[in-house]
C-alpha positions as CSV (number, residue, x, y, z in Angstrom):
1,X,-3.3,93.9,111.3
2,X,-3.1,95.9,107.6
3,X,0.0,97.8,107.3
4,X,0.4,100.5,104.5
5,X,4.0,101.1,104.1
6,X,4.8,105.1,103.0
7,X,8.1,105.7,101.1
8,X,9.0,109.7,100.4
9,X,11.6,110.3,97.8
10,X,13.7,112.6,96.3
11,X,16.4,112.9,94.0
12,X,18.1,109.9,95.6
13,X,17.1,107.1,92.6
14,X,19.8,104.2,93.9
15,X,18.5,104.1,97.2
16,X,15.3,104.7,96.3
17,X,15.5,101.1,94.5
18,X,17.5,99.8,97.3
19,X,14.7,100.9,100.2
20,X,11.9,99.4,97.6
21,X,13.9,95.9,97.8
22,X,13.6,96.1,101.0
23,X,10.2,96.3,101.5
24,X,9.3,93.7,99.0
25,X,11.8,91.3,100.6
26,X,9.6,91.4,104.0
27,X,9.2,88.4,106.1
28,X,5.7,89.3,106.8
29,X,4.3,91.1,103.5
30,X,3.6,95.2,103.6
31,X,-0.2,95.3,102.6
32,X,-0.2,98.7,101.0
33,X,2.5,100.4,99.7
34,X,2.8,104.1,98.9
35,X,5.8,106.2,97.4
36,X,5.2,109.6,97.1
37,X,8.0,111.7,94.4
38,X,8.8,115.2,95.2
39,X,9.2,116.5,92.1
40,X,12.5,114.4,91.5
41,X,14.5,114.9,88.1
42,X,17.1,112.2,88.4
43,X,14.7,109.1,86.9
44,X,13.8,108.8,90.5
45,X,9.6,108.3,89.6
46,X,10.9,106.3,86.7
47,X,12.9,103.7,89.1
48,X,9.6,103.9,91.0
49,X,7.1,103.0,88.6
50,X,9.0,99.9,87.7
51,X,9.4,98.4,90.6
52,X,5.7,99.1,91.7
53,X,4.3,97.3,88.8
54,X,4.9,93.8,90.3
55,X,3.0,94.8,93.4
56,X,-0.3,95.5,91.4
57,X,-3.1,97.4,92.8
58,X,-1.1,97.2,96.3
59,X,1.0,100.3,95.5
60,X,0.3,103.7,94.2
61,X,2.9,106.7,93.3
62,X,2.2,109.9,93.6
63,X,4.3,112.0,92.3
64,X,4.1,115.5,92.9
65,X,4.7,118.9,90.9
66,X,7.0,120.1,93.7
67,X,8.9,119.7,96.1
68,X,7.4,119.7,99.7
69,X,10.4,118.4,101.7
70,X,9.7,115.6,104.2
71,X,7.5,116.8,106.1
72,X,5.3,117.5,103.0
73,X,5.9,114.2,101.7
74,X,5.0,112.6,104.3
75,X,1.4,114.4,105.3
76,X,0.2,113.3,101.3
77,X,1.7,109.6,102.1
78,X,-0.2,109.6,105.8
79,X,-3.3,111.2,104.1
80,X,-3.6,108.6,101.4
81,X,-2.9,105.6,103.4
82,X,-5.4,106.3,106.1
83,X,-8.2,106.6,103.4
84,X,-8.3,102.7,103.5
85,X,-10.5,102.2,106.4
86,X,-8.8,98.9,107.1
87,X,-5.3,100.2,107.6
88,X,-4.4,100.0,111.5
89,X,-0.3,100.6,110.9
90,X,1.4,103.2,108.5
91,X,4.9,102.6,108.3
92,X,6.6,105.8,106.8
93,X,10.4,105.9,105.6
94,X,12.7,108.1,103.9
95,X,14.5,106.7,100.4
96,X,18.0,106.2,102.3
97,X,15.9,103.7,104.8
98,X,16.5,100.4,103.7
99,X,14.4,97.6,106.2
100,X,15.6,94.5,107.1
101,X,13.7,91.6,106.2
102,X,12.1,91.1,109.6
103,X,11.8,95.2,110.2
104,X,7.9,94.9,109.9
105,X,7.9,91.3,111.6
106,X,10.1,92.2,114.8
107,X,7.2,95.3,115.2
108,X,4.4,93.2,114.9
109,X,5.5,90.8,117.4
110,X,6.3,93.2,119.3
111,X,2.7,94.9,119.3
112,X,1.0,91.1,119.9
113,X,3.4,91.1,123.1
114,X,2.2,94.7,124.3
115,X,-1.3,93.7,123.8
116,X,-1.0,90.9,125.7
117,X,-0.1,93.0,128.8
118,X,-2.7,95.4,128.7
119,X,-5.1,98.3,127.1
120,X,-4.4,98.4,123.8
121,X,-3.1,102.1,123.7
122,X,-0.1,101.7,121.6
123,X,-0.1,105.4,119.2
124,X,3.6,105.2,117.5
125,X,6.3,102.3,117.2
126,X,9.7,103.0,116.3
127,X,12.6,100.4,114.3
128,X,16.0,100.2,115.5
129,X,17.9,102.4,113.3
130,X,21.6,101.5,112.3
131,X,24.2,103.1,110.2
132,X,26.1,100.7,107.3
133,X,28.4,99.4,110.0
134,X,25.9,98.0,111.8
135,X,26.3,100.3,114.6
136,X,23.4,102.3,116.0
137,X,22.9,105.5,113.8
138,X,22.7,108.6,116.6
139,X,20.6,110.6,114.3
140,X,17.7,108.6,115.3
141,X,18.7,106.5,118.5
142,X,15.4,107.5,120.4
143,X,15.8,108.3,124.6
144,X,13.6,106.8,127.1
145,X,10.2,108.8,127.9
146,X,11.3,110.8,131.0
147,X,8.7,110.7,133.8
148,X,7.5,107.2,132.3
149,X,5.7,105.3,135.3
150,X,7.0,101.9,136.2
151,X,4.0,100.1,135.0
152,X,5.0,101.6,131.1
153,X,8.3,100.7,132.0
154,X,7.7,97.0,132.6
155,X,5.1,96.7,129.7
156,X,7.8,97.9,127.1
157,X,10.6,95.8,128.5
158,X,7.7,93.3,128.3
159,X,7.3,93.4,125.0
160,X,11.2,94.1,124.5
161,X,11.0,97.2,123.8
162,X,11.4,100.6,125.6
163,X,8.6,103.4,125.9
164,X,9.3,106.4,123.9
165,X,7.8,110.2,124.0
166,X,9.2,110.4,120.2
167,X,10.3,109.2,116.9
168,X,12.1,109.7,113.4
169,X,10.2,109.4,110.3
170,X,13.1,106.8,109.4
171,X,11.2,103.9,110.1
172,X,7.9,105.1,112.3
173,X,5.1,103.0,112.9
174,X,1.7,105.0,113.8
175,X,-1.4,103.9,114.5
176,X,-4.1,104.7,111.8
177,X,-7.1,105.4,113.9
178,X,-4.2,107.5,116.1
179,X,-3.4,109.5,112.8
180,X,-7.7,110.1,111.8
181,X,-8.2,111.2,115.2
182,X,-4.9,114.2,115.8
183,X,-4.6,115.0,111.6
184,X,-1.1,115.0,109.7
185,X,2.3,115.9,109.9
186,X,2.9,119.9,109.6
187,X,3.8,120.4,105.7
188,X,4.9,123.6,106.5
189,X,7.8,122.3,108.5
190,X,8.9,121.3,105.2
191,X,12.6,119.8,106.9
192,X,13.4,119.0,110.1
193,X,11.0,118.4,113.6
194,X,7.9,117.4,111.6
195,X,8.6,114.0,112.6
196,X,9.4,115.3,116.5
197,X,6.2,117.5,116.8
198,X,3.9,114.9,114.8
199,X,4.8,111.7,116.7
200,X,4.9,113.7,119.9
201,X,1.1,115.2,119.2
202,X,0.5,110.9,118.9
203,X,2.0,110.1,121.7
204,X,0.4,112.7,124.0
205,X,-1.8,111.0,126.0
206,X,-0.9,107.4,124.6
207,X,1.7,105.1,124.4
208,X,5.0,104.5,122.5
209,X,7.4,101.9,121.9
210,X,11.1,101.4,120.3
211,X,11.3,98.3,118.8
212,X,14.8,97.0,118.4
213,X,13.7,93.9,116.7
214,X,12.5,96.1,114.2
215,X,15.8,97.1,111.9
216,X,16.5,99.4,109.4
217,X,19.8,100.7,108.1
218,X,19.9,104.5,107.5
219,X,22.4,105.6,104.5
220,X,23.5,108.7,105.3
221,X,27.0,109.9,103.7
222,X,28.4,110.2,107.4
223,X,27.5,108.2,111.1
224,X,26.7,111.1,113.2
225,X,23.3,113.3,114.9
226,X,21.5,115.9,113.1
227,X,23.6,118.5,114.8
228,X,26.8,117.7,113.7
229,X,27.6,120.5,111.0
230,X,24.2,121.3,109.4
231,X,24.3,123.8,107.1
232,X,22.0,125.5,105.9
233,X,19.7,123.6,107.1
234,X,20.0,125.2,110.6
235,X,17.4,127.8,109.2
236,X,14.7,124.4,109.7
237,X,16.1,124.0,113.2
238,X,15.7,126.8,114.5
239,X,12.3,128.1,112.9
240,X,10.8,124.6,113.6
241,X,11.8,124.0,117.2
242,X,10.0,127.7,117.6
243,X,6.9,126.5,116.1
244,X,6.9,123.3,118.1
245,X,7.3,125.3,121.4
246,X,5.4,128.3,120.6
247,X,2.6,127.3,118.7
248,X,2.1,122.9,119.2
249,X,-0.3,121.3,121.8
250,X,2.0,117.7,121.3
251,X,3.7,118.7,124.8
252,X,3.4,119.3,128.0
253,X,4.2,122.8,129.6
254,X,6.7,121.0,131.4
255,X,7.6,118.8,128.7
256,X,7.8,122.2,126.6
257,X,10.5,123.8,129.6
258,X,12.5,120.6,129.2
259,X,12.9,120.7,125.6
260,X,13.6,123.9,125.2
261,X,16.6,123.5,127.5
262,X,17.7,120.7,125.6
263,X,17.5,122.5,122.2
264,X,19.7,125.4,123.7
265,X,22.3,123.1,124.9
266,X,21.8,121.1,121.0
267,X,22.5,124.8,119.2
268,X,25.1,125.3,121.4
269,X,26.7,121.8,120.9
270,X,26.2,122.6,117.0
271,X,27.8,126.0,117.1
272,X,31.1,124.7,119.3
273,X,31.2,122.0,116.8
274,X,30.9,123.8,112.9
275,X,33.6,125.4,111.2
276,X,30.7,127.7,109.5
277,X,29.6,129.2,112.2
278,X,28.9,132.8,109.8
279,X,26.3,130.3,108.0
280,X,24.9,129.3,111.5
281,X,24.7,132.6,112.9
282,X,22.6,133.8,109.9
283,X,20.6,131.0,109.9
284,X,20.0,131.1,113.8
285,X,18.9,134.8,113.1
286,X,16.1,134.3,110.5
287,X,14.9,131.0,111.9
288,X,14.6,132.8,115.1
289,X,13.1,136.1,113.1
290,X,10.6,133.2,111.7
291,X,10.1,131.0,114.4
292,X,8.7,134.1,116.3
293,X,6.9,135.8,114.0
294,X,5.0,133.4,112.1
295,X,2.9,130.4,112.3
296,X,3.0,127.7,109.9
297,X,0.4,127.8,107.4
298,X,-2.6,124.2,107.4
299,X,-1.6,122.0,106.0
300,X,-4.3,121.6,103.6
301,X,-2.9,125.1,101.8
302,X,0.9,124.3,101.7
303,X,-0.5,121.3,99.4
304,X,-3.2,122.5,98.0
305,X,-1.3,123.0,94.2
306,X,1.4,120.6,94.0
307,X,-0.3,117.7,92.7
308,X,-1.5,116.3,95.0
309,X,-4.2,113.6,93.7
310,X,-8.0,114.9,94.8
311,X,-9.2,111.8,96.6
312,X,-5.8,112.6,99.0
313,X,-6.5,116.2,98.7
314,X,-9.7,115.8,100.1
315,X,-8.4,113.7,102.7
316,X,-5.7,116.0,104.0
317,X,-8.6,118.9,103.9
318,X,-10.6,116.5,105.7
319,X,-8.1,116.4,108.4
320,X,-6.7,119.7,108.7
321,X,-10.8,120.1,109.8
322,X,-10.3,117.7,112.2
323,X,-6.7,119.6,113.5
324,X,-8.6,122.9,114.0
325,X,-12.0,121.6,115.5
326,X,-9.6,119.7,117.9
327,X,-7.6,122.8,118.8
328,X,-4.4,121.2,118.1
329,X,-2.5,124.5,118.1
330,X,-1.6,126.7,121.3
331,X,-1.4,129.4,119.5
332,X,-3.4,128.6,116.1
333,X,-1.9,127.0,112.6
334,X,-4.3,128.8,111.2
335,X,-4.5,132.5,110.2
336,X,-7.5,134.0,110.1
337,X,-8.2,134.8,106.5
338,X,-8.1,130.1,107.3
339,X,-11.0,130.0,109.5
């Protein structure tokens, strides 16, 4: 198995170096390694550069002429590391993800133990995710698939894991051929449910799998979900869940009623919770203006002048071909000045 590892960073040059450490202090070696700069101005790209050199033609930084958020981040990382044919696993991370030293081993083994149980159908593999106690981080504790049949059940615990419908970015293991065949990550998204609608359009159909030998430790400033106290982030909440429902084919109609239930009960969780709710309300009321009455733009446009290097560009156009003749979209990502 060849696994390219996919690092997004941002303005966050300490961890940035920590998270590199990491991956070069695997047990079982990253093959490929890729750290894509959004347009950083703290030395970030510098820090980068350094460290890459003593992986040699292994690693490659891109660093881009701005800033795409995550979710842009990560559709140039995905895009670059699928255009090595040979690459079944892209590992994708955050700069405030620092793996253990067995994070790519544990999912590995744990892949060789699903195998050996039947059809190879695993699409997305998820690490155990832990705050800097050591305690689990709730931001991206994963639930159970609901409606999973017992045979998934027993071939996750099998391989001692647990079958999953979806997964963080902050340490996400999908399957390369998965990835050519479904496209990339929303760029559009830009912050916020990429990750949920991406891995859910991969696991539609296929199977996933949380990992917990498979550790990472996630340094946020606080230990506590996405919900508690967002700011102005909220606006990415809102406006993205709406995409997801109204315009992704990565769920189920009924999949699609339950979230949306969940995601009311999440807001109004959030809400109960801030001490800016004026800040919430106005983001609730353009995200929800946005989320209704646009779609997000292709992908291939969003990145089409920010740097993006041409044999990845061409990639990422490549697949945003392969997104529309697939019909990927209920509604359509693209507009039609697009077709």
């Amino acid at each position: 198995m060849k696994v390219a590892a996919v690092l997004v960073a941002y303005n966050r040059r300490d961890l940035l170096r920590e998270a590199l450490e990491g991956l070069a202090a695997q047990e079982r070696p990253v093959d490929r390694l890729i750290v894509v700069d959004n347009a950083s101005d703290d030395g970030s790209p510098e820090v980068a550069e350094a460290m890459l050199e003593s992986w040699g033609e292994r690693a490659r930084l891109i660093r881009l002429d701005a800033n795409t958020g995550g979710a842009g981040g990560f559709a140039v990382g995905i895009a670059a590391a699928v255009l090595d044919a040979e690459v079944d696993w892209v590992w994708v991370m955050d700069d405030d993800t620092v793996p253990g030293p067995q994070a790519l081993s544990g999912a590995l083994r744990a892949h060789e133990k699903y195998r050996a149980t039947g059809p190879d159908n695993l699409a997305v593999m998820g690490s155990r995710v832990v705050w800097t106690d050591g305690n689990d981080h709730p931001m991206n504790t994963p639930k159970a698939k609901i409606g999973a049949d017992r045979n998934e059940r027993q071939r996750a615990a099998s391989a001692g894991g647990m079958e999953i419908r979806s997964i963080s970015f902050v340490s996400a293991f999908l399957r390369a051929e998965r990835v050519r065949e479904l496209g990339l990550p929303i760029a559009d998204y830009f912050l916020w449910n990429d990750d949920f609608e991406f891995s859910a359009r991969l696991l539609r159909d296929a199977r996933g799998l949380y990992v917990p030998d498979s550790v990472v430790t996630h340094k946020t400033v606080k230990r506590g979900s996405s919900d508690q106290d967002p700011g102005p982030r909220f606006f990415f909440e809102v406006r993205n869940k709406l995409w997801v429902f109204r315009c992704s084919r990565a769920l189920t109609p009924w999949e699609n009623l339950m979230y949306t239930a969940a995601t009311v009960r999440r807001w109004y969780r959030t809400f109960k919770a801030s001490e800016e709710r004026a800040q919430l309300r106005d983001c609730l009321k353009r995200g929800w203006k946005d989320g209704w009455g646009t779609n997000p733009r292709a992908t291939r446009l969003v990145l089409r002048d920010v740097g993006v290097p041409v044999d990845v560009q061409i990639e990422v156009d490549r697949l945003s071909k392969v997104e529309r003749r697939r019909g990927l979209s209920r509604l359509g990502l693209f507009k039609p000045a697009d077709r």
